[in-house]
N, C-alpha and C positions, 0 to 999 in steps of 0.2 A: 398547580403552582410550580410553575419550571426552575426550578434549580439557579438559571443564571439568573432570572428576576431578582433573587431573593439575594446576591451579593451587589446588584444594583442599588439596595436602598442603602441610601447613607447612615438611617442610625441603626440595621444589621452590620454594617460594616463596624461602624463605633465598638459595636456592643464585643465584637468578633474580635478589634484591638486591644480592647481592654481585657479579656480574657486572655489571649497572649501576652501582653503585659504583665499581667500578673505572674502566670504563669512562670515569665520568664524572671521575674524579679525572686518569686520561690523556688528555684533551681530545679521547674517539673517539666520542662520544655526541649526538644531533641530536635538538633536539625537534621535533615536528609537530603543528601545533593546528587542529584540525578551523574550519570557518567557523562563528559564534555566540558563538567562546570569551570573546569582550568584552561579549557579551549581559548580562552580569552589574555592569557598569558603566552599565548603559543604553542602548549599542549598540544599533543596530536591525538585527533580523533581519532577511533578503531582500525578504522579501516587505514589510514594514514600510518596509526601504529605498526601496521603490517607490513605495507609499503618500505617504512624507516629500518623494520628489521630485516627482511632481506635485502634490501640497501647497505648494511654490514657485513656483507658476503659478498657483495656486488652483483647480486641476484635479483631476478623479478619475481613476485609474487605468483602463486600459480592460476592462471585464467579460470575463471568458473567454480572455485572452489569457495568454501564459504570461510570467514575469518577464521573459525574456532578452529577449521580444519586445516586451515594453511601454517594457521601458530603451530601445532603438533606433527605438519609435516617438515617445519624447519627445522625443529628439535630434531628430529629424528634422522633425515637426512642430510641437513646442512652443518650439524652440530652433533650427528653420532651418538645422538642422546647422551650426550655429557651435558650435565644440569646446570652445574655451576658453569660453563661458556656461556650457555643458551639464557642463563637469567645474566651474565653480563652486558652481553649483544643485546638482549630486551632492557636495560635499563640506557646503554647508550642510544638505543631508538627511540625510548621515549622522552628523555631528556634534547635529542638532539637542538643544537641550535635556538634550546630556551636559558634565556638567564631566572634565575632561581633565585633573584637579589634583592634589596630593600625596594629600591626604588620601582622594579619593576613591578612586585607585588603590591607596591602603593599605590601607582596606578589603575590597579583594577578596580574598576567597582563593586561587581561581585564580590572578589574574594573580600576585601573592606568588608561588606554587607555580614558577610557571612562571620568573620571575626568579630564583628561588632555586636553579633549577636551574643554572639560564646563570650566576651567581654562585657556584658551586661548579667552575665546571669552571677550567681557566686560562684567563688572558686571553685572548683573540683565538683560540682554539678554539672558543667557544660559539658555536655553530647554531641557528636557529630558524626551523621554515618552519612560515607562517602562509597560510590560504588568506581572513584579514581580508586587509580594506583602510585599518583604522586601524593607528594608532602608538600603543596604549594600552602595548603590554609595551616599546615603545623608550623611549617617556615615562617609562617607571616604573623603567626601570634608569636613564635617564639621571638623574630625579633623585637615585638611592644612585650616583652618580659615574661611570657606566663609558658608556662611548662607544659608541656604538648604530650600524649601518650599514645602512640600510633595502636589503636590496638588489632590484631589480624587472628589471633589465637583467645581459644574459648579463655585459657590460662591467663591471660595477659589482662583480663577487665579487672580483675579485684587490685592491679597498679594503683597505687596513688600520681594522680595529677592536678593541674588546673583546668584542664581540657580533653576529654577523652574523644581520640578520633576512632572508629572502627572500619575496614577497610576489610568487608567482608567479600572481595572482588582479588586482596590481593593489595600486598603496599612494596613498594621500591623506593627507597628512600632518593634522594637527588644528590649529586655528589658534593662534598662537603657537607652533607647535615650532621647534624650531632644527633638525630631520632635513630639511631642504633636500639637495636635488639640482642643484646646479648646470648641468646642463644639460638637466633639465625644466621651462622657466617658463613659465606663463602671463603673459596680459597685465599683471596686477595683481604680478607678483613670485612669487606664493604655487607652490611646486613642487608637478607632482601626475605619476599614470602614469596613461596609460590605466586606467580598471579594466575587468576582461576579466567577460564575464556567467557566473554560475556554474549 
């Protein structure tokens, strides 16, 4: 009996929403958002990420080499392995050229989707684990009211919030957020985590 038959029928399907349903109305339900899912706001994908950060040096990427290893070779010799430039230049590359603002994030579908999910559930149960390294779905609940908790550190889950995000990839907040971490600051203020290479 092949696996896709079996979401074919309509009242497995039923049976499959009302169990998330439920789920979700008991605060037992977590979402999980593959990496790209803010692609749709302008986001840059990986590879693009890469591209954007030696483009803040006015540099090209190195031919042939694989992402994880070009991120660590920019570090090292385009930025002298000083941490706090290298997570600066990676959050101007990743942000570049995206707005981070009501309207834009209205427009999404996804992101909608995906709030609306964590807006259904009760407060301080909603889950969300993102393998971004933006704040597009904290940004977008925070502006419908509800208190967002970037979490990146083992430390940081037992926070209170309305919506726990985890960003176990690594989080850089987007400029102007108020999702500060108080005890990840760079030199300039602005909080960031390591982001880990995917």
């Amino acid at each position: 009996f092949p696996y896709t038959t079996l979401f074919r029928s309509a009242r497995f399907r039923l049976q499959i929403q009302d169990i998330l349903a439920q789920r979700l109305l008991d605060g037992r339900m977590a979402v999980f958002l593959g990496a790209g899912v803010s692609m749709g706001i302008g986001m840059p994908s990986w590879s693009q990420l890469i591209r954007n950060l030696y483009w803040t040096k006015r540099k090209r990427p190195p031919a042939g080499k694989d992402l994880a290893h070009a991120a660590e070779r920019f570090l090292r010799i385009q930025c002298n392995d000083r941490y706090p430039e290298y997570l600066s230049l990676v959050r101007q590359a990743l942000y570049r050229g995206v707005a981070i603002d009501f309207l834009t994030l209205h427009r999404s579908i996804t992101i909608a989707a995906i709030a609306a999910l964590a807006m259904s559930s009760k407060r301080g149960s909603a889950q969300i684990y993102t393998l971004n390294y933006d704040d597009a779905v904290e940004r977008y609940l925070s502006y419908h009211g509800y208190i967002c908790r970037p979490i990146f550190e083992e430390r940081d889950a037992s926070m209170t919030a309305d919506v726990h995000v985890f960003h176990p990839h690594g989080f850089i907040p987007s400029p102007g957020s108020q999702l500060y971490h108080p005890k990840q600051e760079d030199h300039s203020g602005q909080t960031f985590v390591q982001p880990r290479a995917r």
